[in-house]
C-alpha positions as CSV (number, residue, x, y, z in Angstrom):
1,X,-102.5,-26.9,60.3
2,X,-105.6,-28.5,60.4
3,X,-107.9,-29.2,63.1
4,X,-107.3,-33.1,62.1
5,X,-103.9,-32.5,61.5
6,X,-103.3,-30.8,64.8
7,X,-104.7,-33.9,66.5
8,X,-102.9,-36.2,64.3
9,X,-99.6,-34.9,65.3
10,X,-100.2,-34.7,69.2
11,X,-101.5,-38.7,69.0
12,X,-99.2,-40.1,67.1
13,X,-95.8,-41.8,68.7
14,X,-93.2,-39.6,67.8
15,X,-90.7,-42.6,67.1
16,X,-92.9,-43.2,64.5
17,X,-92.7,-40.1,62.9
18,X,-88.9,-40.7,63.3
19,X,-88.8,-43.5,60.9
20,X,-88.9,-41.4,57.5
21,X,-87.4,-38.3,59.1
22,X,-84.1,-41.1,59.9
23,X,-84.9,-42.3,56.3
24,X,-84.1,-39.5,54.7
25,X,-81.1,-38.2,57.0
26,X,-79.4,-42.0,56.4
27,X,-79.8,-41.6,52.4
28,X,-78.3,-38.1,52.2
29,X,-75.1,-39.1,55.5
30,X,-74.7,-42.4,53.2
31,X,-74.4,-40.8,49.5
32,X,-71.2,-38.6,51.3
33,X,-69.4,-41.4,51.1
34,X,-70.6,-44.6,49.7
35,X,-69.0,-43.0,45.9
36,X,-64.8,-43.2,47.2
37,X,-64.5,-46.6,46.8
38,X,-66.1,-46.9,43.0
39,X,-64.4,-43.8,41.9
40,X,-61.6,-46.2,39.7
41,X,-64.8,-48.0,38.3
42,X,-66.3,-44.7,37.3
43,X,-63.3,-43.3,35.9
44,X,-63.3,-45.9,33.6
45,X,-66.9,-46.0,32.3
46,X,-66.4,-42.4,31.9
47,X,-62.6,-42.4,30.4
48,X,-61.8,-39.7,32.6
49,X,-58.6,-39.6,35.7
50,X,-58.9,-40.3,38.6
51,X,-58.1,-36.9,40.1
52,X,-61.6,-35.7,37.4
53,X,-62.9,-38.3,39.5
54,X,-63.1,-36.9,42.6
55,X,-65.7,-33.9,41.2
56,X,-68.1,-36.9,41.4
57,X,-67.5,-36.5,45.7
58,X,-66.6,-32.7,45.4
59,X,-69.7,-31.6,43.0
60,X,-72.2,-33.3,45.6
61,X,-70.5,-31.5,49.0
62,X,-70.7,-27.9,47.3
63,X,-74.0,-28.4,46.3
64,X,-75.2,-29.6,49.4
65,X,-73.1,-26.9,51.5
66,X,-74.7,-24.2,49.5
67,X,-78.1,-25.1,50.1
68,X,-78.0,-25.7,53.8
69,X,-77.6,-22.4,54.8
70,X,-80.7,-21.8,53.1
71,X,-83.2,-24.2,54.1
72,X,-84.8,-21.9,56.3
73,X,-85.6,-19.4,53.8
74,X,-87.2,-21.8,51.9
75,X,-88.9,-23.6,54.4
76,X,-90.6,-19.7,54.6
77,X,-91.0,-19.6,50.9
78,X,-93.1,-22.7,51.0
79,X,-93.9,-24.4,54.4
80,X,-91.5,-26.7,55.8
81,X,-93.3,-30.0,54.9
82,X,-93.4,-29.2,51.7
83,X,-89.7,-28.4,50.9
84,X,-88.9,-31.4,53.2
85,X,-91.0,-33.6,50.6
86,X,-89.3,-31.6,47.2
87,X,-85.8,-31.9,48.7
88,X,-86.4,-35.3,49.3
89,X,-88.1,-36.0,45.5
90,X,-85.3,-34.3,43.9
91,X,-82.4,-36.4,46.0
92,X,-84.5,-39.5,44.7
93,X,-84.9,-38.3,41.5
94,X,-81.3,-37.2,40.8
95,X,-80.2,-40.8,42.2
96,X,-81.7,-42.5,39.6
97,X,-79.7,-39.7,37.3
98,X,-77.1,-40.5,38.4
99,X,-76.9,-44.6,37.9
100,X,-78.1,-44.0,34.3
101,X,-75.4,-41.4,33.9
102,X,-73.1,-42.6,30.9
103,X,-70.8,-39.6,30.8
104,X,-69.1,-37.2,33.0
105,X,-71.1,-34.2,32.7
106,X,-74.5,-36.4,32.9
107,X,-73.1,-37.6,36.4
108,X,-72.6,-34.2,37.6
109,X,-75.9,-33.0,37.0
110,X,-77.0,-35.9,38.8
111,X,-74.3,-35.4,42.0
112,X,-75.4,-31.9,42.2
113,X,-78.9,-31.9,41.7
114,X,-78.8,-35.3,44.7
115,X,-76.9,-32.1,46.5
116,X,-79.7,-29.2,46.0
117,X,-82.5,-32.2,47.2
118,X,-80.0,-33.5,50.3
119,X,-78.8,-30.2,51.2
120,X,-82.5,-29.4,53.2
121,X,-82.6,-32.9,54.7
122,X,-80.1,-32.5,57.2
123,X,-81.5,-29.3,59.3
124,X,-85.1,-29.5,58.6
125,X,-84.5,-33.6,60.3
126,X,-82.7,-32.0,63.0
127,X,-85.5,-29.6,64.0
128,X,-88.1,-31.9,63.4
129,X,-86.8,-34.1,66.1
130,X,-86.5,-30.9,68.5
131,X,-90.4,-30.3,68.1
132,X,-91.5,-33.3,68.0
133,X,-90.1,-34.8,71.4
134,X,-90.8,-33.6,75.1
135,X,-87.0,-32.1,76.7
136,X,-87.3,-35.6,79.0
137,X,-87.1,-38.2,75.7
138,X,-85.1,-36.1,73.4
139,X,-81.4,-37.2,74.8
140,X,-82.8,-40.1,73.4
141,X,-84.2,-38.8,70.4
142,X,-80.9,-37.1,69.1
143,X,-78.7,-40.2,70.3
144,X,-81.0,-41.9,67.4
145,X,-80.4,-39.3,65.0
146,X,-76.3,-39.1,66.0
147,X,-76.3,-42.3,65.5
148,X,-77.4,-42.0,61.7
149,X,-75.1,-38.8,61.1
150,X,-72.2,-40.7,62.3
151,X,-72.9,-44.8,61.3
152,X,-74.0,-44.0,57.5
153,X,-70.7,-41.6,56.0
154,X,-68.8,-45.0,57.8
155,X,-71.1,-47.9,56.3
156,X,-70.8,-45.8,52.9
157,X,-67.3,-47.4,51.4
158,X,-68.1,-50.7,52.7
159,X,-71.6,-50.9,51.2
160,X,-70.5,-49.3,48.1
161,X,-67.5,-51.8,47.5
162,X,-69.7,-54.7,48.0
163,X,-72.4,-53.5,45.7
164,X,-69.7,-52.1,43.0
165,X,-67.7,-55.9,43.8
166,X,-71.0,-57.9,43.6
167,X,-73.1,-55.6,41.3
168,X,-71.8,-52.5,39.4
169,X,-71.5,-49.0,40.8
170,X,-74.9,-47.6,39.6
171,X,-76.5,-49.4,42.0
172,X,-75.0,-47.6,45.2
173,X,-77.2,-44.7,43.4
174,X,-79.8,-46.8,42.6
175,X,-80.8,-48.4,46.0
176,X,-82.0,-45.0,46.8
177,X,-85.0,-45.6,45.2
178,X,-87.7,-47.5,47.4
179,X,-86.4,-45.8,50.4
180,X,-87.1,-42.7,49.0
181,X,-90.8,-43.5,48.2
182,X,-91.0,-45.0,51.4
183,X,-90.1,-41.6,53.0
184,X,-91.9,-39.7,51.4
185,X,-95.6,-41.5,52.0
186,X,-94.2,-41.6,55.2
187,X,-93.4,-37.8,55.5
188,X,-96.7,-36.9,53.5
189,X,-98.8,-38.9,56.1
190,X,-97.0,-38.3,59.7
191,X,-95.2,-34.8,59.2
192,X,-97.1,-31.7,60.2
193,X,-95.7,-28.0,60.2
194,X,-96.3,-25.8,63.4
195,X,-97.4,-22.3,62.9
196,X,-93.8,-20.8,62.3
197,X,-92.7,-23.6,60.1
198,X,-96.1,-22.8,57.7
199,X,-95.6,-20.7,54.3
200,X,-94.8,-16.8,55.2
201,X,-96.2,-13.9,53.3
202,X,-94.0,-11.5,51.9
203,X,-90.7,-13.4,52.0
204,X,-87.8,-11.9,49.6
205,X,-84.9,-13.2,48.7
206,X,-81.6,-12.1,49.1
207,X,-79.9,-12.4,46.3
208,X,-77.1,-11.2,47.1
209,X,-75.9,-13.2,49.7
210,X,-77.2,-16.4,47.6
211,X,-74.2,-15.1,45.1
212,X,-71.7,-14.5,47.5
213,X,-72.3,-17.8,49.3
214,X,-72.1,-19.5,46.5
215,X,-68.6,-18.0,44.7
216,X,-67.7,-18.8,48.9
217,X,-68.1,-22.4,49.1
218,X,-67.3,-23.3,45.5
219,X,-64.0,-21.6,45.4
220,X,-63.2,-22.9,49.4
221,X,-63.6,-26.3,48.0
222,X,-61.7,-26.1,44.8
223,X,-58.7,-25.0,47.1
224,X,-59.2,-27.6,49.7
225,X,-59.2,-30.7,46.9
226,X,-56.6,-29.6,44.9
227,X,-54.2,-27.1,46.9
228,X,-52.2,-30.7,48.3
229,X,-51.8,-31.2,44.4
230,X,-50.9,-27.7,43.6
231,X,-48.2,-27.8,46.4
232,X,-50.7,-25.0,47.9
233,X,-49.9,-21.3,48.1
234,X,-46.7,-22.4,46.5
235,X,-49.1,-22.4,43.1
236,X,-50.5,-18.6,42.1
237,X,-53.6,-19.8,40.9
238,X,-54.6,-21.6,44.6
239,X,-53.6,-18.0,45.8
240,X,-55.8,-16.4,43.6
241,X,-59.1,-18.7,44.5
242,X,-58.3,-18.3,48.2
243,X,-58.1,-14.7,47.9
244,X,-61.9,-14.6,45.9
245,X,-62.7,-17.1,48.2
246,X,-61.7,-15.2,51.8
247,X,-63.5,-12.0,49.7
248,X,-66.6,-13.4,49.3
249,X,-66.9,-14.7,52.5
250,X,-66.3,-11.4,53.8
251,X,-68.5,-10.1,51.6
252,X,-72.0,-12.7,52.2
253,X,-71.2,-12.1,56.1
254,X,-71.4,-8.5,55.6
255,X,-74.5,-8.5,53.6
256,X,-76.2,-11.1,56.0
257,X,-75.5,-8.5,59.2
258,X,-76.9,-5.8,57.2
259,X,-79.7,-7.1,55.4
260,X,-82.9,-6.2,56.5
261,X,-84.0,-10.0,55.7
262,X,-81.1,-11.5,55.4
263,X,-81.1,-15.9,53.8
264,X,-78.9,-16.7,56.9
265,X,-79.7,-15.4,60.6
266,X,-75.9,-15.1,61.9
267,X,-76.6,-13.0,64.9
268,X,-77.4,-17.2,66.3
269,X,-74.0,-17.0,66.6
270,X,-74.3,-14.7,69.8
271,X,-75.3,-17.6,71.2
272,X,-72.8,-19.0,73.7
273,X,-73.6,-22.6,73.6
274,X,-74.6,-22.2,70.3
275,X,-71.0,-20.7,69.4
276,X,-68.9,-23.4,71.5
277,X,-71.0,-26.3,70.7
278,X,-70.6,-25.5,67.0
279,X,-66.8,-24.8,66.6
280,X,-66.5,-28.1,68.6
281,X,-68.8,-30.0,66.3
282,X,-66.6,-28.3,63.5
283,X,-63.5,-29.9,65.1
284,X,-65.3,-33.5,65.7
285,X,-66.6,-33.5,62.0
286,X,-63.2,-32.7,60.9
287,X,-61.7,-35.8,62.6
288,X,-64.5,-38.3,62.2
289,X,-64.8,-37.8,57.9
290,X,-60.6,-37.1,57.7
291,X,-60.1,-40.2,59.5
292,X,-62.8,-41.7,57.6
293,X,-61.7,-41.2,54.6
294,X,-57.7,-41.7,55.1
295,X,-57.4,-45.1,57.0
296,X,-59.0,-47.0,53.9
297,X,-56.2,-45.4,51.9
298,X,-53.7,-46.4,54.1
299,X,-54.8,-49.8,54.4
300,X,-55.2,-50.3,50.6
301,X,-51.8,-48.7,50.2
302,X,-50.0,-50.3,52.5
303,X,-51.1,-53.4,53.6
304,X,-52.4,-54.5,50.2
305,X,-56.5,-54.9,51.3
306,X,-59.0,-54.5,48.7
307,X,-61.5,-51.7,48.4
308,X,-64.5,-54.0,50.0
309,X,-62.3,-55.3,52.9
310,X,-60.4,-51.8,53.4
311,X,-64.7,-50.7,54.1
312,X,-65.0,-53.8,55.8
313,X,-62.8,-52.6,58.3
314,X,-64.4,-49.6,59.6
315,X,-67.1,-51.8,60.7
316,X,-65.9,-51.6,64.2
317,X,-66.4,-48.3,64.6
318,X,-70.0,-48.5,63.1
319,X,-70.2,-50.7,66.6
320,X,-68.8,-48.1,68.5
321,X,-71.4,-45.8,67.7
322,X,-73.9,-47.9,68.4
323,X,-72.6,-48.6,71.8
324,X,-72.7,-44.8,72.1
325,X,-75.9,-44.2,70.7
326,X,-77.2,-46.2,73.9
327,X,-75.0,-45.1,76.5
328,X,-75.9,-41.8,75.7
329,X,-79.7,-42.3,75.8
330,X,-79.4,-43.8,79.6
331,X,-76.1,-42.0,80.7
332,X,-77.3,-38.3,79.9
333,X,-80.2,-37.8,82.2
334,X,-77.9,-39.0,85.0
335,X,-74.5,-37.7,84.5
336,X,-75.2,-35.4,82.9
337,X,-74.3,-34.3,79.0
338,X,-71.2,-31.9,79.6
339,X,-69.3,-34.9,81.4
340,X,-70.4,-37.2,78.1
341,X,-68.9,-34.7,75.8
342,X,-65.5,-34.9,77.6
343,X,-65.5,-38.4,78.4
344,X,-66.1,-38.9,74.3
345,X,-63.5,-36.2,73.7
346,X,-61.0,-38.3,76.1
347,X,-62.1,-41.3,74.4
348,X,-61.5,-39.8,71.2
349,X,-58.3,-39.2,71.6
350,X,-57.3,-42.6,73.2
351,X,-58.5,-44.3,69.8
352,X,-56.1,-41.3,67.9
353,X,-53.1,-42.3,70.1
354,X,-53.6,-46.1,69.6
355,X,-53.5,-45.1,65.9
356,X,-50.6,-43.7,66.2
357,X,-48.6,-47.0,67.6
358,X,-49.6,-49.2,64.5
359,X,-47.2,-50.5,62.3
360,X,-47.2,-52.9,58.9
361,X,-47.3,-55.7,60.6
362,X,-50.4,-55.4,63.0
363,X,-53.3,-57.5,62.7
364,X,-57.2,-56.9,62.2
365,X,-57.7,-56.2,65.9
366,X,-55.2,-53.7,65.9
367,X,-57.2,-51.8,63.7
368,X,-60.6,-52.7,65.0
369,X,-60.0,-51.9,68.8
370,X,-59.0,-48.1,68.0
371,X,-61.7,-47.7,65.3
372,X,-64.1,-48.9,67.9
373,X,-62.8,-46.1,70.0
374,X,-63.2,-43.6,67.3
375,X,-66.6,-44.6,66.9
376,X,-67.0,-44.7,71.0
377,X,-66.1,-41.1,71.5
378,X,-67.5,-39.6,68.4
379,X,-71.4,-40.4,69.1
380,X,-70.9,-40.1,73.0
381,X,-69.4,-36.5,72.3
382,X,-71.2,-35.5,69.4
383,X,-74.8,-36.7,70.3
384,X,-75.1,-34.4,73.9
385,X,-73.1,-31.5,72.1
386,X,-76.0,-31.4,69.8
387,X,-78.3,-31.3,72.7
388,X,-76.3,-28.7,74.4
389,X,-75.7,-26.2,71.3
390,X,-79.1,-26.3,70.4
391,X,-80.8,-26.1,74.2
392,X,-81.0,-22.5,75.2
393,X,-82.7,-21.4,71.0
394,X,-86.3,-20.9,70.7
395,X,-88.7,-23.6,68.3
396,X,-89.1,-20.6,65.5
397,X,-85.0,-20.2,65.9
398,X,-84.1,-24.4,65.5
399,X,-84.0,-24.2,61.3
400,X,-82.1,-21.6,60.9
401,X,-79.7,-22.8,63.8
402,X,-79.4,-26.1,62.0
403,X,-79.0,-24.7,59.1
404,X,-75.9,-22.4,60.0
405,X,-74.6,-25.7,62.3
406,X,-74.9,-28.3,59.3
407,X,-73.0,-26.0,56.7
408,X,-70.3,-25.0,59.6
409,X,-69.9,-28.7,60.5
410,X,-69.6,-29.5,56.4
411,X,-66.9,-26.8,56.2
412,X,-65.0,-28.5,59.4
413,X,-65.3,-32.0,57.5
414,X,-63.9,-30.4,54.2
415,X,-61.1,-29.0,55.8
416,X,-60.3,-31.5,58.0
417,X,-59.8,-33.9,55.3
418,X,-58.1,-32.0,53.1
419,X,-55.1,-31.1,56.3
420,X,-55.7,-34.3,56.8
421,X,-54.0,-35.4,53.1
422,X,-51.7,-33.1,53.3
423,X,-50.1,-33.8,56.7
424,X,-49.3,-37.2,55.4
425,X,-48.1,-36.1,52.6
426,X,-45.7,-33.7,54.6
427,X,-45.1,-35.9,57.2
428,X,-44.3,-38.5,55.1
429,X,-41.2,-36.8,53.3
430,X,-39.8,-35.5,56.2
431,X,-39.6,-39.1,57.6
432,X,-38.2,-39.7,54.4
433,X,-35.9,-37.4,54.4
434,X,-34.8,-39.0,57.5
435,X,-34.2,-42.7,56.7
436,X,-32.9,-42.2,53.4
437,X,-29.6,-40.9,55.1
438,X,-29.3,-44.5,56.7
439,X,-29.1,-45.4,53.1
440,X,-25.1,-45.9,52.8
441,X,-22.3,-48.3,53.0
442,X,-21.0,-46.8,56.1
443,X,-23.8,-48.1,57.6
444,X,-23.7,-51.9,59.1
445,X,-27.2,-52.6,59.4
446,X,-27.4,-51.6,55.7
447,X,-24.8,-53.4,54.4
448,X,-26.3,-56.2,55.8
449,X,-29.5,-56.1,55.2
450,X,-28.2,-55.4,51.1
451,X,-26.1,-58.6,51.1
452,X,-28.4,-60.4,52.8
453,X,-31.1,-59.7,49.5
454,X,-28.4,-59.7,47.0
455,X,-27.8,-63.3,47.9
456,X,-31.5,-64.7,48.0
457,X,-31.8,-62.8,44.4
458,X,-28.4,-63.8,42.6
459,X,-30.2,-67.5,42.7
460,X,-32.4,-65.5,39.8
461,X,-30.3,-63.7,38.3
462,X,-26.4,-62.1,37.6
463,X,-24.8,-60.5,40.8
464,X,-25.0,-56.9,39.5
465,X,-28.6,-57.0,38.5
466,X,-29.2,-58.9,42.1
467,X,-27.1,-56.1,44.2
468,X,-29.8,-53.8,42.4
469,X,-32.8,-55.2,43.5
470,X,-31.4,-56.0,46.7
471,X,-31.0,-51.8,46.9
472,X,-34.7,-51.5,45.3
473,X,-36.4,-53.5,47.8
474,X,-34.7,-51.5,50.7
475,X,-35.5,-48.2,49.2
476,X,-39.2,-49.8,48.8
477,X,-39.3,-50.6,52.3
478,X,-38.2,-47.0,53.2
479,X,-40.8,-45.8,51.5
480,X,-43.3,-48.0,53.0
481,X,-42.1,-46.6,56.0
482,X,-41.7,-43.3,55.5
483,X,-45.8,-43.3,54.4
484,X,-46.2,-45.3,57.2
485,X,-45.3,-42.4,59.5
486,X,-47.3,-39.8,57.3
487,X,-50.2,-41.5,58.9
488,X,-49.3,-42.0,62.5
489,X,-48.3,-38.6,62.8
490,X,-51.7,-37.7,61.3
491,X,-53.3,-39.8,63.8
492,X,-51.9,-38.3,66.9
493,X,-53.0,-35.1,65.6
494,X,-57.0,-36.4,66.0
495,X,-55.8,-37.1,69.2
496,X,-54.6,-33.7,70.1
497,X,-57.1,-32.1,68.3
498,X,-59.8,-34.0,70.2
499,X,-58.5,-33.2,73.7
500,X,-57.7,-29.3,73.1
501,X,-61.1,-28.5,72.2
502,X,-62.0,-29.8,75.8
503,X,-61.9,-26.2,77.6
504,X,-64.3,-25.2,74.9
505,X,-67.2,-27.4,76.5
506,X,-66.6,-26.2,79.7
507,X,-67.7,-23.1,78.1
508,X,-71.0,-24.3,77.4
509,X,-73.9,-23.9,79.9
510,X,-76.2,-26.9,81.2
511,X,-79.8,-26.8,80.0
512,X,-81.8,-25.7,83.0
């Protein structure tokens, strides 16, 4: 760093230097999720399935996953700033890709290219912020940059319905554009890179454990999107991946502990709050994207809402985490950020429990008032867990840690949502299994309810074909029902989750 530089750096705001660093970290959170909801419309330009589809989300999360992990290697390869402003050029780049894309193997090149480019965004952002503000403003710092992590994976289906509605799905790809420029001047002109964040001689790469992360993640996620489909370990082919998978694991955390130089520190992990606050981040991830990603299902499934109002209604958790983004900048420096953990854990799992009471007939604010507590929790906990994993590491130690956090908090998100799918689908044949006995003649209130329909449709029609829509719409309703109770259950499982992993904070240590 320059002389010039040097004093650049120490006069400028910091907020200021914020702005493209938040930039890029909303771009990468939003492009998680703003593709679910114009899946159906992509499927049909590209006269492919719907379950082909979901490679579009899938091809973008490995990619990204197996680059985290990495960042800090090459952040050593070739100076921080400068594979903050490549990783950023290539997630523009392959955006564009992407929305020109006019077949299925074009889009994947894009989704996984936007993947490679997103993939160092995320940690180098992170430890950015940690450098750049004093330990007095950085509470408020990382309640900014929670905020972001959290607001844009939940703004994603409702901005990409209304542009796919209004526009045409390229353009949830293509809006990428200007704010990637804008970064990037942004980045060229306000980011500088402290002595350990400059180029290193003499770095190597480890091959390797490159490979074996790679086979890792890939094969975890092919499991984790199709074992629900594949009826899991009941299919030999989801044993087989999960058996390479669990190998190579073993294999890349092997080679990392040996490795003279190895492309992932691990031995961060002997860090206590750097342990605990990560397995709980893993556990907070997996709730915020499974429920994230299940509630405009259910909404669209079973109370008939369309893709841009299904994503209209996570709004109110977007508010939540505003609310929390706030309360935790003012809150933490006087309660302190252990007791804002557990009181968004507690909150947490209010919101899951409320959940868990709904029913078809609710209305908007029966939905709204939980989400908001999702939301609530979520950044109050999150934000100050951040803080807290990250407190007691070293400057030269805060890419790598972010780095390792980011691709353990990915992995908690994938398999959250994928237990997530399949608990409903579980829970919703044993509750099933359950009603369907009340299905008889020996029962009054079915009897009943059957004569009752057959009546209302023999005005339309003979009395045998009316008796057998009267015993349609009954099994219909059943079914309702029984998917009905796939999702509660799910629901009150957030809720447990969220307040067992409690003890696990307690484990952390205040910053001194």
């Amino acid at each position: 760093m320059t002389t010039q530089e040097i004093q650049t750096q120490q006069t400028t705001n910091p907020w200021i230097i914020m702005i493209p660093v938040m930039l890029t970290v909303f771009m990468f959170a939003l492009d998680e999720t703003i593709s679910n909801v114009a899946l159906p419309y992509m499927a049909g330009t590209f006269s492919i399935s719907h379950n082909e589809s979901t490679w579009i989300i899938t091809s973008y999360l490995v990619a990204s996953g197996i680059i985290i992990p990495t960042v800090d290697f090459f952040c050593k390869l070739m100076g921080r700033k400068a594979y903050f402003l490549l990783s950023v050029t290539i997630f523009t780049f392959a955006s564009v890709l992407c929305g020109l894309a006019t077949s299925m193997p074009m889009m994947l090149l894009g989704r996984i290219l936007q993947g490679i480019g997103g993939g160092g965004i995320m940690p180098i952002a992170q430890a950015v912020i940690f450098e750049i503000f004093p330990k007095e403003k950085l509470s408020k710092a990382m309640a900014v940059f929670g905020l972001g992590v959290v607001v844009a994976p939940i703004m994603g289906p409702a901005l990409g319905g209304w542009i796919t509605e209004n526009w045409s799905w390229p353009f949830i790809y293509f809006i990428n554009l200007p704010f990637g420029f804008i970064a990037l001047s942004l980045i060229k002109k306000y980011v500088y890179d402290p002595p350990y964040a400059r180029k290193q001689a003499n770095v190597t790469m480890d091959y390797q454990g490159f490979f074996f992360l790679a086979v890792w993640l890939l094969t975890l996620q092919i499991v984790l999107d199709k074992g629900n489909d594949a009826d899991w370990f009941g299919a030999a082919w989801i044993c087989k991946t999960f058996a390479i998978s669990m190998l190579a694991l073993i294999a890349f955390v092997t080679i990392q502990i040996k490795h003279p130089k190895p492309l992932v520190d691990l031995s961060i992990l002997k860090n206590g709050n750097f342990l605990f606050g990560t397995i709980t981040s893993m556990v907070l991830m997996g709730v915020m994207m499974a429920s994230a990603a299940i509630l405009p299902s259910m909404l669209q499934n079973l109370m008939g809402y369309t893709s841009f109002l299904s994503g209209i209604s996570m709004m109110p958790r977007g508010a939540g985490c505003l609310l929390a983004s706030v309360l935790s900048g003012v809150l933490s420096p006087k309660v302190g950020e252990k007791a804002l953990v557990i009181a968004g854990l507690i909150i947490l799992g209010i919101g899951g429990m409320m959940f868990g009471e709904i029913n078809t007939h609710i209305s908007l604010a029966n939905i709204a008032i939980p989400n908001f507590l999702f939301g609530l929790g979520m950044v109050l906990a999150m934000v100050p867990l951040i803080n807290l994993s990250c407190s007691t590491l070293k400057n030269e130690q805060q890419t790598n840690a972010a780095g390792v956090q980011n691709l353990l908090k990915n992995t908690g998100a994938a398999i959250g949502t994928s237990l997530a799918t399949t608990m409903i689908s579980r829970f919703s044949q044993i509750h099933q299994h359950m009603l369907v006995k009340n299905l008889n003649f020996y029962n009054p209130a079915y009897t009943d309810k059957l004569d009752s329909l057959t009546g209302t449709f023999e005005k339309l029609t003979d009395s045998n074909m009316a008796e057998y829509m009267g015993q349609y719409q009954i099994y219909h309703e059943m079914l309702q029902q029984s998917t009905l109770w796939g999702y509660v259950e799910t629901f009150r499982y957030f809720a447990v989750a969220a307040i067992i992993i409690i003890p696990l904070v307690f484990l952390i240590r205040n910053r001194k």
